[in-house]
N, C-alpha and C positions, 0 to 999 in steps of 0.2 A: 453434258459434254457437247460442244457446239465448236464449229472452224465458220471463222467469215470470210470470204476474201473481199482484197480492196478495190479490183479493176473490175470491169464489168465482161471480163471473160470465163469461161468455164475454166471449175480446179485442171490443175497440170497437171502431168507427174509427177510435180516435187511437190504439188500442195499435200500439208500432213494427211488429209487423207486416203488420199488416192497411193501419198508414197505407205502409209500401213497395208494398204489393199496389195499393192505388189508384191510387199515383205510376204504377208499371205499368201500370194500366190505363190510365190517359191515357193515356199518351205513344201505345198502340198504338190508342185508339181514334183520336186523330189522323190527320183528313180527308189523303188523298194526290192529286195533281192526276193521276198518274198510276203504273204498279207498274211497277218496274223490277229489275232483280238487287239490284241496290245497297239501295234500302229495302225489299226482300223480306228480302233478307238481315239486313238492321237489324231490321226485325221478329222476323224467327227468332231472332234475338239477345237481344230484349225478351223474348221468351215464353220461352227458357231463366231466366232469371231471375224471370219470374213463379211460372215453376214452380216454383222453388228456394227461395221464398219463403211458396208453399203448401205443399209439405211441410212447412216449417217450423212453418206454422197446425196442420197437421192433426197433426202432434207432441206440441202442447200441451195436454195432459190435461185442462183443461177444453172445447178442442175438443171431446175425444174425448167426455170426459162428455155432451156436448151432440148429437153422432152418434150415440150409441146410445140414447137416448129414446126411446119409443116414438112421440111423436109425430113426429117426423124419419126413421124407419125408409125410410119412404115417398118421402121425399128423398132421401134415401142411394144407397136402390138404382137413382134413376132417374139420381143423378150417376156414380153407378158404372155401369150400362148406356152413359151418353153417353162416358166415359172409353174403354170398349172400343173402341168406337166408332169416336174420334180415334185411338185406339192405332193400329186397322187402317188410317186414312185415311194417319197419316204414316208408314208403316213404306210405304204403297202410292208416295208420293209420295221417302222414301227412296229406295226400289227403281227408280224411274221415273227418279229424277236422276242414279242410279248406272249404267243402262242405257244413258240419252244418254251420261253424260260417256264411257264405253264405247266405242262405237259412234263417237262424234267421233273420238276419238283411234284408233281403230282404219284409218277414213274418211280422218284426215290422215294417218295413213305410209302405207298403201295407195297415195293421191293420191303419193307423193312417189315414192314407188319403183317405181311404174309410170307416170310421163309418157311418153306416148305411146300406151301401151297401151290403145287407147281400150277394144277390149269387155271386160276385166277392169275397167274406173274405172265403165263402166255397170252391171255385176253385183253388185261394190260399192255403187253408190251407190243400188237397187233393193233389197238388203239393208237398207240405212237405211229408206229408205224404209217397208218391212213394217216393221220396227222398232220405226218409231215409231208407224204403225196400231197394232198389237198394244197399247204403251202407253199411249194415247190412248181404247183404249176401257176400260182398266183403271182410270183414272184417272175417265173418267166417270162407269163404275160408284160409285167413292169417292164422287165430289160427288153425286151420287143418294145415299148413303147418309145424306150428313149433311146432306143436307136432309129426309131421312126423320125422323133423330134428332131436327133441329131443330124439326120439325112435331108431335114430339109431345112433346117438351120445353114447347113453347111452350101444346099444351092443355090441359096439366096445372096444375092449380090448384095456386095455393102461398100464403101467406101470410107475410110478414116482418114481420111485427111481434114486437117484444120480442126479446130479446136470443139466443133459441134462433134467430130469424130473419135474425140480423147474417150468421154464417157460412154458411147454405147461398145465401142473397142474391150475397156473395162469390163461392164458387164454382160460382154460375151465369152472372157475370158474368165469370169468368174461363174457362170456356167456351164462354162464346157471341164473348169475345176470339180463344181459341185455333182454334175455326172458322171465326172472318174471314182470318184471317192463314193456315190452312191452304188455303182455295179458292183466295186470290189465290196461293197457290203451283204448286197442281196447274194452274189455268190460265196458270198463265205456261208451266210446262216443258209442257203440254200444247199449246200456243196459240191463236187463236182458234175452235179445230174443235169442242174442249168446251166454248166460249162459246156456242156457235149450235145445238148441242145442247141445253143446257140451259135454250135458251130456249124449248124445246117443253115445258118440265115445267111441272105447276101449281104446285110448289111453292118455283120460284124467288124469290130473295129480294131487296130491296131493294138489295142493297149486288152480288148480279150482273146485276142491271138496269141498275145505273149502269159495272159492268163493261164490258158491252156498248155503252154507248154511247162510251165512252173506247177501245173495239176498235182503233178505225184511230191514234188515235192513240199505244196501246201498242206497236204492233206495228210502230211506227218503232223502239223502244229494249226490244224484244224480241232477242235475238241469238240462242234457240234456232230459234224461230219465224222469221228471217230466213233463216240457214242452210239449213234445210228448204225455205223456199220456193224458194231459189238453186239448191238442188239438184232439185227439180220442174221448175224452167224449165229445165236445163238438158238433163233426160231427154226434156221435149217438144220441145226446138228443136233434138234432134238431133245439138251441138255440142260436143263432150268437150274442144274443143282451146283453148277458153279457159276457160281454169283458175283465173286469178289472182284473180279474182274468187269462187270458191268460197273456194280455201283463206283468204283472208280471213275471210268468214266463218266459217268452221269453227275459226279461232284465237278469234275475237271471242265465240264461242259456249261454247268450252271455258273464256275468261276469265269469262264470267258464270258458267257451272257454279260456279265456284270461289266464286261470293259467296254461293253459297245451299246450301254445304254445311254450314252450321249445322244444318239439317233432323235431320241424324245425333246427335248431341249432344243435341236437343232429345227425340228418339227417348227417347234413354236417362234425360230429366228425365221426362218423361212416365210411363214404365215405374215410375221410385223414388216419385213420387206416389202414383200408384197401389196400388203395396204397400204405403206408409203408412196410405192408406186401407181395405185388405182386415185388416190388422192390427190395428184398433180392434175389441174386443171389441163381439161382438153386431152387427157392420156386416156 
């Protein structure tokens, strides 16, 4: 799948790819009342395809023409600095989804084959537990990052006008998309522990402000975050012997896992942009 154009100016807005890349971007900048598995995962779904649609930009030899200019150099490498960036945020959030779904499924035959067994279901369920510590402050660390990246992204002067300013304009908006949709990730598998951290930072952003106030009610149709909390009550109130109410959740947790394993996939769209990008002479 290949677009050529005929002048020797950079794709417009209307050229087919740049106009797919916008469609993209709507849809994901599209106000949500609330993040759930389901339109996280839809999201993930969108940003594999935006990707797919940037490398395709970044292909196009007058692209390229227009990245290696000296006056874009400057552009280049602070898109490429924010690229790495993302890279590490969703390989972190990869690893972080792959950990729970892990540990769930390890948590449910455990549960099954030791009913009764109360101090082995508590030793267990205290492994999860660390588990998920462990992950949760890995993941913070991420969202500290990219609010790092995003802060200096943001004070770095740029100018879009004329037609050298069409594409890097694009792929700034296309990062600052792929960063929205990454946070609302890491905080969902994370749940609300790296929301109330992050509200100590100064450099919180708009869109986890409004996170935070949607907290109590995400964390109705959170089903990681649910799970977790079931199994907390369950190690304080000392009662191993009702059960049926964990392993429920822990079904219900392993079925969202499943909606937000796009992340993987997206992983690997991210990676082929990127090398497109290193491959442009003089970038």
């Amino acid at each position: 799948m290949a677009y050529h154009s005929r002048s020797n100016s950079l794709p417009s807005r209307q050229h087919p790819i740049t106009s797919q890349i916008d469609e993209n971007l709507s849809r994901l900048r599209a106000p949500e009342a609330s993040s759930t598995s389901s339109s996280i995962g839809h999201n993930l779904n969108g940003l594999q395809d935006l990707h797919e649609f940037v490398d395709l930009l970044l292909q196009l030899p007058l692209t390229q023409q227009a990245l290696a200019q000296e006056q874009n150099l400057k552009w280049v490498e602070v898109l490429l600095d924010g690229s790495l960036v993302i890279l590490d945020v969703c390989s972190t959030a990869k690893d972080a989804l792959l950990q729970t779904k892990e540990c769930t499924q390890q948590l449910q035959s455990v549960w099954r084959r030791r009913r009764g067994a109360e101090m082995g279901l508590v030793t267990e369920v205290r492994k999860f537990l660390t588990s998920r510590k462990a992950m949760k402050k890995a993941i913070c660390k991420a969202l500290k990052n990219l609010k790092q990246m995003e802060a200096k992204f943001n004070t770095s002067s740029f100018s879009n006008d004329g037609e050298n300013g069409t594409v890097i304009s694009i792929l700034r908006e296309v990062e600052a998309v792929t960063v929205r949709v990454l946070e609302s990730l890491l905080s969902f598998i994370s749940g609300p522990v790296a929301e109330s951290r992050l509200s100590r930072w100064s450099l919180v952003s708009k869109f986890m402000h409004h996170k935070r106030v949607m907290c109590e009610e995400e964390q109705k149709t959170n089903e990681i975050a649910n799970a977790e909390t079931t199994l907390r009550s369950l190690i304080k109130s000392d009662n191993m012997k009702q059960t049926e109410n964990v392993e429920n959740e822990l079904q219900k947790s392993e079925l969202c896992i499943q909606d937000i394993e796009g992340v993987e996939s997206l992983f690997r769209r991210l990676i082929k942009a990127r090398v497109t990008a290193l491959n442009i002479p003089n970038c």
